[in-house]
C-alpha positions as CSV (number, residue, x, y, z in Angstrom):
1,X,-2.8,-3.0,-3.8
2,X,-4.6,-2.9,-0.8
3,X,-3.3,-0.3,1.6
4,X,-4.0,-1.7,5.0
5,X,-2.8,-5.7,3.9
6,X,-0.8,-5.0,1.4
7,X,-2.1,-7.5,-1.0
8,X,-2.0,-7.2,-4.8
9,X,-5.9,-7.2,-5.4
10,X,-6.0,-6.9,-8.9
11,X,-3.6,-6.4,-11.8
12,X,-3.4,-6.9,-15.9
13,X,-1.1,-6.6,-18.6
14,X,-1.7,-4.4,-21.9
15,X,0.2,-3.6,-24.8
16,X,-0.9,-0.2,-23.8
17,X,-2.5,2.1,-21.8
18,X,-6.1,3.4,-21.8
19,X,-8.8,4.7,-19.7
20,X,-11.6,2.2,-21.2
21,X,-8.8,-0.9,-19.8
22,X,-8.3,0.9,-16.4
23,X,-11.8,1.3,-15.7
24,X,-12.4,-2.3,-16.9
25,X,-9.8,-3.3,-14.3
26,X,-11.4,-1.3,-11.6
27,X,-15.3,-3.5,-12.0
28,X,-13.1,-6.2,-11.9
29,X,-11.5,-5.4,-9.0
30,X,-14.3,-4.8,-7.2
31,X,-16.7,-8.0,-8.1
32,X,-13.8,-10.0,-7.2
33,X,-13.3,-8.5,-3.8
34,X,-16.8,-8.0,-3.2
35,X,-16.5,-4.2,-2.9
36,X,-20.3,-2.3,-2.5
37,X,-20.8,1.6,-2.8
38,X,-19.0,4.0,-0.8
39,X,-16.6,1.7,0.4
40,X,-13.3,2.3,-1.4
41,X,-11.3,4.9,-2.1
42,X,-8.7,4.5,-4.8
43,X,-5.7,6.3,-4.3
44,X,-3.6,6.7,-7.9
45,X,-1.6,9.2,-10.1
46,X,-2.7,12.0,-11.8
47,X,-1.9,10.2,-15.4
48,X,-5.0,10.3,-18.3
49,X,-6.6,7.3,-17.5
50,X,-7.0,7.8,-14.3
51,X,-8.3,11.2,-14.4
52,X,-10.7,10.7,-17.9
53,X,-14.1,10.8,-17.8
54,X,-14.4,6.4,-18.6
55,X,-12.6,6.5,-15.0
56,X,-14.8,9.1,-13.2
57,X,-18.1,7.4,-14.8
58,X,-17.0,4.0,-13.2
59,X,-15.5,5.0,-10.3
60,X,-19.6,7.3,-9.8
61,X,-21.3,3.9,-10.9
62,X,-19.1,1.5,-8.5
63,X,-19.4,4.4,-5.6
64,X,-15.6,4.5,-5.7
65,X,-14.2,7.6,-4.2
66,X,-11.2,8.6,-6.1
67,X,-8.3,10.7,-4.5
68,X,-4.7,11.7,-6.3
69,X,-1.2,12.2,-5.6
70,X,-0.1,15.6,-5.8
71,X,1.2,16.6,-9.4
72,X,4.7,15.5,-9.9
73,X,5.2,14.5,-6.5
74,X,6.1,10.2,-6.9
75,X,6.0,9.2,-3.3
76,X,2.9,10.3,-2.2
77,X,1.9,6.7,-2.4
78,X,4.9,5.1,-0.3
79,X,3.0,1.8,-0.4
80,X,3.1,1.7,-4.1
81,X,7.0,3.0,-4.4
82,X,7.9,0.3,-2.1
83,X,5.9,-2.4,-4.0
84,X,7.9,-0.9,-7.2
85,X,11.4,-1.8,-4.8
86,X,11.1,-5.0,-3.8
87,X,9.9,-6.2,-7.4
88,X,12.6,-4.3,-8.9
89,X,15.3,-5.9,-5.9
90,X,14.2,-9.6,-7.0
91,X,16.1,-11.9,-8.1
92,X,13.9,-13.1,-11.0
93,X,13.3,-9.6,-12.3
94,X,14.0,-10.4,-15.9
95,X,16.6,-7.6,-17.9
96,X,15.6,-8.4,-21.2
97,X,12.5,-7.5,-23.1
98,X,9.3,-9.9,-22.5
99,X,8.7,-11.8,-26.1
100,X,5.0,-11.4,-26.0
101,X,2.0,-10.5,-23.8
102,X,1.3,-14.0,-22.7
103,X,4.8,-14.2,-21.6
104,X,4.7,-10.6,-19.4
105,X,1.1,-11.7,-18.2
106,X,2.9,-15.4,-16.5
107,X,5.4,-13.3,-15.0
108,X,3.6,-11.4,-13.5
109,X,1.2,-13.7,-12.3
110,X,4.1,-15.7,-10.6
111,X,5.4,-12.5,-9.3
112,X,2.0,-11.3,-7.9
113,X,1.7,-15.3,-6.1
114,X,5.0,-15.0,-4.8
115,X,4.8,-11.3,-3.4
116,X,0.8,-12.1,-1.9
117,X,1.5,-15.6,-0.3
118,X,5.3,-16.4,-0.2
119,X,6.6,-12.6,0.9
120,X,6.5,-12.1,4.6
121,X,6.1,-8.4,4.7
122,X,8.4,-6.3,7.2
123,X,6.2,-3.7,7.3
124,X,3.1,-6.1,8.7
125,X,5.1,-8.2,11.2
126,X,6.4,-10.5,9.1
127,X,3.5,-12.4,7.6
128,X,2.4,-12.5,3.8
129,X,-0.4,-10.1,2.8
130,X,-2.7,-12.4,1.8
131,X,-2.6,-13.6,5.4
132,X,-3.1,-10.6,6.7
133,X,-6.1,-9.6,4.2
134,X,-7.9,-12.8,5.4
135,X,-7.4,-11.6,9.4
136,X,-5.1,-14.8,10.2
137,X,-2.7,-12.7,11.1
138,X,-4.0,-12.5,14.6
139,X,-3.8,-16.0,15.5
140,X,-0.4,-15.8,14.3
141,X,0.9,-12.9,15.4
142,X,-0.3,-14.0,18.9
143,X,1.1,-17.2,18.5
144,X,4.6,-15.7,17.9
145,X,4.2,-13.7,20.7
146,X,3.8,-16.6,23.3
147,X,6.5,-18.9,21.6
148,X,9.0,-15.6,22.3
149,X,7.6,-14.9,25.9
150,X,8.2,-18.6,27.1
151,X,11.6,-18.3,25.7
152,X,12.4,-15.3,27.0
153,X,10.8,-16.6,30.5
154,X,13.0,-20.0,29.9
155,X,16.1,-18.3,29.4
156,X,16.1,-15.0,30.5
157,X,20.0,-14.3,30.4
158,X,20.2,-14.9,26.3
159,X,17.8,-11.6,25.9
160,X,18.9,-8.6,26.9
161,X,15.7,-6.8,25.4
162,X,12.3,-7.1,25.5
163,X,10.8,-9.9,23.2
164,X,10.3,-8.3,19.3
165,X,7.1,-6.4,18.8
166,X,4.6,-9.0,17.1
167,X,1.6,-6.7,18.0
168,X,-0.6,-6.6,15.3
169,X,-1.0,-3.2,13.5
170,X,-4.5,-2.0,13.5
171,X,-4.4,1.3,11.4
172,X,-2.5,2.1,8.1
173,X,-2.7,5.8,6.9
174,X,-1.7,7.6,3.6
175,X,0.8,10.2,4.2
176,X,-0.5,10.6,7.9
177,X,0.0,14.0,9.8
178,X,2.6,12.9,12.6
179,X,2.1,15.2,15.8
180,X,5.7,17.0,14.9
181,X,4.6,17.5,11.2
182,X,1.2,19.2,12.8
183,X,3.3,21.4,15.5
184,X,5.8,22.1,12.8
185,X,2.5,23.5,10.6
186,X,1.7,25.3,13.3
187,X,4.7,27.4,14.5
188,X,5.5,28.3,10.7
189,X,2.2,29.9,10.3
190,X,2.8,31.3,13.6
191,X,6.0,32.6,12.1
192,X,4.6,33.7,9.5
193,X,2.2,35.7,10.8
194,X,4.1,37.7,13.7
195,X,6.7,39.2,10.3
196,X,3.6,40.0,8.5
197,X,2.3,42.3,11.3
198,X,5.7,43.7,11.9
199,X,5.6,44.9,8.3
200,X,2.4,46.1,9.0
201,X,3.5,47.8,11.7
């Protein structure tokens, strides 16, 4: 999944799991969306095939930088846990066992259609992440923005806010330090190290 769009970029189904399949994934992944050296960075778990040497040698050879959630820590990724969510919330989230591969690999590829250009994302202003991973949602983002203004400016005693936010978000960070989480940091070490001298002292 792309972080910043949201968009399910690549995905497969196996009867198991394997470093040599993950990597293959990964060089398909990038041909497909055109990825050169020193571009990505692949955020993932700290499972085998992600951390093997088949994965290491393809992520060196694509120029993939690799980076890892912390060990035993599940929402590091809070883009991927809320992937998991809404697929898990769905209606057509089948309860019983898939009869064969073929079978897992349709569903899936009508669950990865619906999610990328059906789902209008909360999260991105309400648009569907493939929209957003091909840059239309600027046009319509601003388009939104002018239909709620004139109606606001049309009939001004229905709202009793300002017009919903439609401005486009521009950055998307992993885990970002928030200016409280940083000050926080900061007065704990602080803390820290005024008892240390005292038992010096």
């Amino acid at each position: 999944m792309d972080l910043f769009s949201r968009k399910i970029v690549g995905w497969q189904v196996y009867d198991c799991e394997s470093a040599e399949l993950a990597s293959a994934l990964l060089q398909d992944i990038c041909t497909g969306q055109g990825i050169v050296a020193q571009q990505l960075v692949v955020h993932s778990d700290n499972d085998a095939p992600m951390k093997g040497e088949t994965m290491l040698a393809t992520m060196q050879r694509l120029g993939v930088a690799p980076s890892r959630s912390r060990p035993s820590v599940s929402n590091d990724n809070p883009y991927s846990e809320s992937l998991f969510r809404t697929l898990k919330y769905r209606p057509a989230m089948p309860v019983k066992a898939f009869e064969n591969l073929l079978q897992a690999r349709r569903w899936v590829s009508d669950l990865v259609h619906w999610y990328n250009d059906e789902h209008r994302h909360s999260a991105i202003r309400f648009v569907t992440p493939s929209q957003r991973h091909a840059q239309h949602d600027k046009d319509l983002l601003a388009g939104r923005a002018a239909v709620y203004e004139l109606a606001r400016q049309t009939h001004p005693q229905r709202w009793s806010k300002q017009c919903r936010n439609w401005h486009r978000i521009d950055q998307v960070h992993l885990n970002p330090d928030t200016h409280q989480t940083k000050e926080a940091g900061t007065l704990k070490k602080a803390a820290w190290y005024t008892t240390f001298m005292r038992q010096l002292a």
